[in-house]
C-alpha positions, 0 to 999 in steps of 0.5 A: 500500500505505502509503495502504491502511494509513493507511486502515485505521488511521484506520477503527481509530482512529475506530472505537475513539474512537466506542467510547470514548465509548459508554455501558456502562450499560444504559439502564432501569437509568440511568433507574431509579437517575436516579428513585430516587436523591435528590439533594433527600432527600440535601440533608436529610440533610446538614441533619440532620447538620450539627447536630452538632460531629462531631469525631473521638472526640467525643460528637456524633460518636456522636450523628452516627453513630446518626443514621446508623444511623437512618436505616438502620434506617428504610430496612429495614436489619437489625441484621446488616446495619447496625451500628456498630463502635467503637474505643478513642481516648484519643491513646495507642492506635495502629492500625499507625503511627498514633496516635488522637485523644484524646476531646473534648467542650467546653460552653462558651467565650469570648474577651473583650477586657478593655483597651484596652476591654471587647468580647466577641470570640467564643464557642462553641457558637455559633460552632463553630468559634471553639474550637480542636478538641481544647483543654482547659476552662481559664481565662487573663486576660492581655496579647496578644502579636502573633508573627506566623505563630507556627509557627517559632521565628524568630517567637518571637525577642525577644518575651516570650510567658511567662504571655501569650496568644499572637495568631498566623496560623498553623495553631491546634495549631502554633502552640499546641505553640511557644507554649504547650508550649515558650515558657510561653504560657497559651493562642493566639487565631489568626486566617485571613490569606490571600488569601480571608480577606481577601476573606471578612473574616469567615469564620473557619479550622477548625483542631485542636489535633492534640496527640502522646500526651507533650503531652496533660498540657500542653495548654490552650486556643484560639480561632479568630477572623477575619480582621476579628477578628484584624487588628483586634486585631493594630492595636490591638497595633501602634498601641501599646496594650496589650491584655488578653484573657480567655479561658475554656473550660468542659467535659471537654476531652481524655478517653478516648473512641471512634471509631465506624464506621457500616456497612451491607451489601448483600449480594451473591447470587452472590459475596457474599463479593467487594465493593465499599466506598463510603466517607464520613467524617463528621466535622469541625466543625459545620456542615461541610456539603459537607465531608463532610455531602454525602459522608455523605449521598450514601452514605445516599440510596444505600443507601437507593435500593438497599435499595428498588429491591431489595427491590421487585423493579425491580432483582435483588440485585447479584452481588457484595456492597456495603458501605458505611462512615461513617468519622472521617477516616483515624483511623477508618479506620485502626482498621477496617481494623486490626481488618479484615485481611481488608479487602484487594484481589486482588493481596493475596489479599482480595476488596475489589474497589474503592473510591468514596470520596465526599468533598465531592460536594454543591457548589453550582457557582454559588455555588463556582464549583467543579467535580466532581473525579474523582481516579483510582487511581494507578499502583501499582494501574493498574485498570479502575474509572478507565476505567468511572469515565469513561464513567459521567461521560460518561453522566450530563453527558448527562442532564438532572438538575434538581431543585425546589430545586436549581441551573442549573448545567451539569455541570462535571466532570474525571477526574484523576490520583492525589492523596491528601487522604482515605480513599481512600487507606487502601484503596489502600494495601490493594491495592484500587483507589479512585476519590475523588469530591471539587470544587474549588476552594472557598473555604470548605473548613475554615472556617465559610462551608463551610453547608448553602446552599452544597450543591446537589441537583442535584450532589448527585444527580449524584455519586449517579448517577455512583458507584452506576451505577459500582458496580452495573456492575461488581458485575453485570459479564457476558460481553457488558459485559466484552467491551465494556469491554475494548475500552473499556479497549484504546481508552483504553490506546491514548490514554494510550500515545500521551500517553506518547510525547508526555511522552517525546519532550517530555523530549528536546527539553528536554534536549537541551542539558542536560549528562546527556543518557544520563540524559535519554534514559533517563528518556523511555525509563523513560516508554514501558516504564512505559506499556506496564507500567501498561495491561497490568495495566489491561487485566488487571483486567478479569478480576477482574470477569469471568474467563470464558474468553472474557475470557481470549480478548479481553484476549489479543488486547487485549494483543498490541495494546498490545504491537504499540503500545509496540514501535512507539513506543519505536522512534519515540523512538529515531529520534527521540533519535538524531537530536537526537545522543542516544547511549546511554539511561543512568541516572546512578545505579547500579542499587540491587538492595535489595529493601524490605519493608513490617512495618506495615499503612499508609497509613504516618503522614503524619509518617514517618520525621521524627517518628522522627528526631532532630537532622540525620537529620530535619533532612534532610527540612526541606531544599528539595532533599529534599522529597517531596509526600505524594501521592509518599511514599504511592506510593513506599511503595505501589509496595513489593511485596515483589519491586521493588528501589529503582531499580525503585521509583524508575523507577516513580514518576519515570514517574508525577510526573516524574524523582525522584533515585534518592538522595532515594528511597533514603534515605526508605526507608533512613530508613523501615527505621531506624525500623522499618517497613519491613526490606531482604528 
């Protein structure tokens, strides 16, 4: 009988990991989008945008963005279907919790060194990049002070920086708000010191002024230099020689400007008002071509590809509308979503449906050594849109991509867990599941190595390939392809459940010696119940696809599945805590029943609840104990629904990052309450 059962269940098994690996997309349309879709046009239109300095609220930005706009108008774009929306931003305006860029636009700068001999060191516009985004136009001669990384007050200990200009390694806007806002410096010259600097000496760093509205009457001027550039002057200091700079900016600098949004619909024929977002953001400075030329372009050859094959019948209209956004970073689309209220997923009772924020798609493997980066939706939306994300990977590593002027490269690709780092996260925050498409590493990103022959049309188009396929499966979702994606999804679900069993019963062996052992037992119990928790909504999320009665019948039986799983596993790990001498599964905190509740549309800004602080209340987050990541701060607050206390909160993302104190988490949202953007219910 036991070896009739494990028979069966390894037919089970081998039948649902073949499954697991079949492809969902019908062949034709494959193949019609692998012919339409562009990834050499798309690499054209990164040549075309990285012309512009695209600085968020700048007047290239503008002028980037009726690029867009043109091109959509050329691909048969109407004017109701293709627009651009603008926003106020002048740096006193906010959008919920976050305040807008000022404007900025510069003609013309220098750095120039007077003694110990006459060099020019730098200029702008002819190094982008060489100018401090968002300075001032201004003119300072004065000696150079070396201060070391300049972001801190230590560095600044002894050394007169009154009336000098400031030579630093630090990020330009920190350094700037020390030097020049609090100890009376004229202007800071920063240059890269870090391993790759050292290995590209003459690669220089992006970095932004960033000033907070009350700064703005202060602000003056910097420049960016590189790591040749900037050791060199450093010697001339340490050799004992004084050093004198003249720095000169000419232009408006900070004014009162906007932030344009450029966006483009297909609309859906039978569900037009349910969508799915594409996203892009389109700024930086100039050239900035894989961050985010690539992803601004790969947008344009997508909507374009779509429009054509719709309009000339090889493919029908999408059941379900597409829109597409070309946004300024997170600022941008704070302000769009602000003035969108609608823009929100079904749990919110939107009908925002999922997200592809392509962000960096276009590197060139060869030259980067880079890889594809599929970062998933996180846990406070466990969503299908992961699993199908995966499978249409899996589809387009087989094909056979290549392009006249592209690379050799293999496709290098992995799905990984929820990280945040761009606008991916503003519509998760808005309950709506995003996938962002991205590479790492890469050396150059935010410096000006980051050029056009770094991008490739081969990756290009395979990111292309890759998001569209996504899109239009889901859009178009029928009952066949629903019930082939729930067992798709139960087969994944089932994998997932057994790799958090393994996490849990990893816990134990750990802490088996440690001295909190109920509470060890309970943070791997914590592991299974969230498990079942995340693939039960995952599963579910199918229906928000398709929600035909026969879908209902299969994700039931899906369901009791998963259900038949977790009972099991969580038996398994009880045997197996029990016999390492674990007693009880005990937390060591009490149960916190506070319940918060969100007043503002988020993400919330990166800088809360500090930046509402004063004195040794926001001197608390700067202590190593305490420090949450960014990506754990925005699922923290993502996991507020209105019905979840704090210790339910917590259980949810200690499963999600590793075991976080209880404390640590109550005192953030106690924090977030007392500067008011949040309340206890």
């Amino acid at each position: 009988m036991k070896l009739k059962l494990m028979a069966f269940l390894l037919i089970a098994l081998f039948s649902l990991q073949t499954l697991s690996q079949e492809q969902l997309l019908d062949p034709k349309l494959r193949d019609l989008l692998h012919e339409g879709l562009s990834g050499e046009l798309a690499k054209d239109h990164v040549m075309q945008i990285t012309r512009y300095s695209r600085i968020q609220g700048s007047r290239q930005y503008r002028d980037s963005g009726k690029y867009v706009l043109g091109q959509l108008r050329k691909f048969g774009f109407s004017k109701k279907d293709a627009y651009t929306e603008s926003f106020k931003s002048d740096g006193k305006i906010h959008y919920q919790t976050w305040q807008s860029p000022s404007g900025f636009d510069m003609d013309w700068a220098e750095l120039r060194m007077i003694e110990p001999y006459e060099e020019r060191i730098v200029g702008y516009p002819e190094v982008a990049m060489s100018l401090i985004t968002y300075s001032n136009p201004g003119l300072a001669q004065a000696e150079l002070v070396f201060v070391g990384s300049g972001t801190k007050d230590a560095d600044y200990k002894g050394k007169d920086v009154k009336d000098k200009i400031v030579l630093a390694t630090g990020y330009g806007g920190s350094v700037h708000r020390l030097a020049v806002l609090k100890y009376g410096a004229k202007a800071v010259v920063v240059y890269l010191d870090d391993d790759r600097a050292k290995e590209y000496p003459d690669m220089l760093g992006y970095t932004g002024m960033w000033s907070k509205t009350k700064e703005f009457p202060n602000v003056t001027f910097g420049f960016n230099l590189t790591n040749r550039q900037g050791t060199k002057l450093k010697k001339l200091l340490e050799s004992g020689k004084k050093v004198v700079v003249r720095a000169e900016a000419k232009g408006i600098g900070l004014e009162p400007y906007f932030m344009d949004v450029v966006v483009a619909h297909i609309r859906g024929l039978e569900k037009p008002d349910e969508e799915i977002v594409f996203s892009a953001h389109l700024d930086h400075p100039k050239e900035s071509a894989n961050d985010n030329a690539s992803g601004s372009a790969a947008l344009l050859d997508i909507a374009g590809t779509l429009q054509d094959l719709i309009k000339s019948g090889r493919i029908p209209r999408p059941k379900r509308s597409i829109r597409f956004i070309w946004v300024p970073e997170f600022f941008g689309t704070m302000a769009y979503i602000d003035k969108h209220p609608e823009l929100k997923g079904k749990a919110m009772g939107g009908n925002f449906l999922a997200n592809l924020n392509m962000d960096m798609v276009g590197e060139n493997l060869e030259k980067l050594h880079s890889k594809l980066i599929l970062t998933r939706s996180p846990d406070s939306i466990p969503s299908v849109l992961n699993d199908v994300i995966e499978n249409m990977a899996e589809m387009v590593d087989k094909m056979n991509i290549r392009t006249p002027r592209g690379s050799l490269s293999a496709m290098n690709y992995r799905v990984t867990p929820y990280s945040g780092g761009s606008d991916h996260m503003m519509f998760i925050d808005r309950d709506i599941p995003a996938v962002m498409f991205g590479h790492e590493p890469d050396y150059t990103h935010h410096t000006s190595e980051d050029t056009p022959d770094k991008v490739d049309p081969v990756e290009l188009e395979r990111s292309e390939v890759l998001a569209t396929s996504t899109a239009l499966f889901l859009a178009n979702l029928n009952r066949r392809q629903a019930n082939q994606l729930v067992y798709l999804v139960l087969a994944n679900s089932q994998g997932r459940m057994a790799e958090g069993l393994r996490k849990a019963n990893t816990m134990l062996f750990e802490g088996v010696s440690k001295a909190s052992k109920n509470n060890t037992f309970a943070e791997a119990e914590n592991i299974i119940n969230q498990t079942l928790i995340r693939e039960q909504k995952t599963l579910s999320s199918v229906l928000i696809f398709n929600d035909k009665p026969e879908t209902n019948k299969i994700i039931d039986s899906a369901l009791n599945e998963i259900d038949r799983q977790y009972k099991s596993h969580l038996a398994m790990l009880r045997q197996n805590a029990h016999s390492m001498g674990y007693k009880k599964a005990v937390f060591d905190h009490k149960i916190d029943r506070r319940i918060p509740v969100r007043v503002t549309r988020g993400p919330l800004d990166f800088d809360l609840p500090e930046s509402r602080l004063n004195g040794a209340d926001s001197a608390w987050y700067g202590r190593a104990k305490n420090k949450l990541s960014r990506s754990v701060k925005f699922e923290l607050v993502n996991f507020i629904d209105g019905t979840k206390n704090v210790s339910e909160i917590r259980n949810a993302l200690s499963a999600e990052f590793g075991p976080i104190k209880q404390d640590i988490a109550a005192h953030y949202l106690a924090d977030m309450v007392k500067v008011g953007v949040m309340k206890w219910k």
